[in-house]
N, C-alpha and C positions, 0 to 999 in steps of 0.2 A: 825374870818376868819384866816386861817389858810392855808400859804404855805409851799410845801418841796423843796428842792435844785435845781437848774436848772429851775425852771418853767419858760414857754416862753407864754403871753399872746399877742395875734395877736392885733392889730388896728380894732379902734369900738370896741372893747368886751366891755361889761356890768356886772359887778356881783353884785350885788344885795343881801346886806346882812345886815338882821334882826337879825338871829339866830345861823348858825354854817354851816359855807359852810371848806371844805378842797381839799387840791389838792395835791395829791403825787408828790415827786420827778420826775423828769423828763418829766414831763407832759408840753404839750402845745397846742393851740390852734390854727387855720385861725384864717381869721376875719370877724366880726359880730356874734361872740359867745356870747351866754347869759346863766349867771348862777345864779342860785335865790336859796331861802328856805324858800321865803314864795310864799302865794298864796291868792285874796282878798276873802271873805267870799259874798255870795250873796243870803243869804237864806231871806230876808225880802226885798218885792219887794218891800215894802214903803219909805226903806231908800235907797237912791242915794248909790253906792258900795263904793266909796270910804269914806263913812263915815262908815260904816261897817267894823269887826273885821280883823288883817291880822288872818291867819292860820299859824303859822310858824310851820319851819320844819327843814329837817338836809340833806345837799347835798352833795354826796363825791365823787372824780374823784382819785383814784386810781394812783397808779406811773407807768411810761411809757406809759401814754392813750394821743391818740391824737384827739383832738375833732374836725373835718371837718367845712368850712364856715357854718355860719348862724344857726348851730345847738343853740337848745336852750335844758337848762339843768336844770328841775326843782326841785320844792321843793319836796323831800322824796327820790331823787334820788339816785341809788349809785353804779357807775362805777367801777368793778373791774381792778384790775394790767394787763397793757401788750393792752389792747383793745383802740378800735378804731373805734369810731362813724362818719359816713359818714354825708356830706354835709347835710344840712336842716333835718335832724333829730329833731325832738321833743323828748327828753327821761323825762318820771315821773317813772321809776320804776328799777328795778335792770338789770345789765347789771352785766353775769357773768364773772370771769377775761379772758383773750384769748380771747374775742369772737371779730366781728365785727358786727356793727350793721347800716344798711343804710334803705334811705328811698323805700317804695315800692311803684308799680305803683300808678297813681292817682285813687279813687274810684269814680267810677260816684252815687251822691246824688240826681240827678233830670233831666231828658229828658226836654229841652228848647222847649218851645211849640211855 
């Protein structure tokens, strides 16, 4: 694990680290941030998950990124410089630098009978 200069991690944050998590310079977070690089393996129904393999990985948050309450930032992740991930965000995958990235409407999965 691996911090740069100034980093400000908010109250309740979580990180979570097996493998190779990093945070640029100037980065900080709210609170109830969660950041991982791994993830539990669940390909054999016979075994209970947590006795099953982690998957690790490599999570990286970029310098000047501000990461919003309750976002969660997981394994394979990688946040480019300058961005800024909104409240309750889930991110697994790349965010490129400058952008902003929030959550979108809720999708409806099932008409309640």
């Amino acid at each position: 694990m691996e911090f740069g200069n100034r980093v400000n991690i908010g109250h309740h944050n979580e990180i979570s680290c097996f493998n190779d998590i990093k945070v640029g310079d100037n980065s900080f977070t709210a609170a109830y941030v969660y950041i991982g690089d791994y993830s539990h393996s669940f390909t054999d129904s016979e075994i209970p998950v947590y006795k099953q393999e982690l998957k690790l990985g490599k999570t990286e948050v970029g310098a000047n990124v501000w990461i919003g309450r309750g976002a969660m930032i997981l394994k394979g992740s990688l946040i480019g410089d300058n961005s800024i991930i909104g409240a309750n965000c889930t991110i697994s995958n790349h965010i490129d630098k400058d952008k902003i990235a929030v959550v979108s409407r809720p999708t409806i999965i099932e008409k309640k009978k």
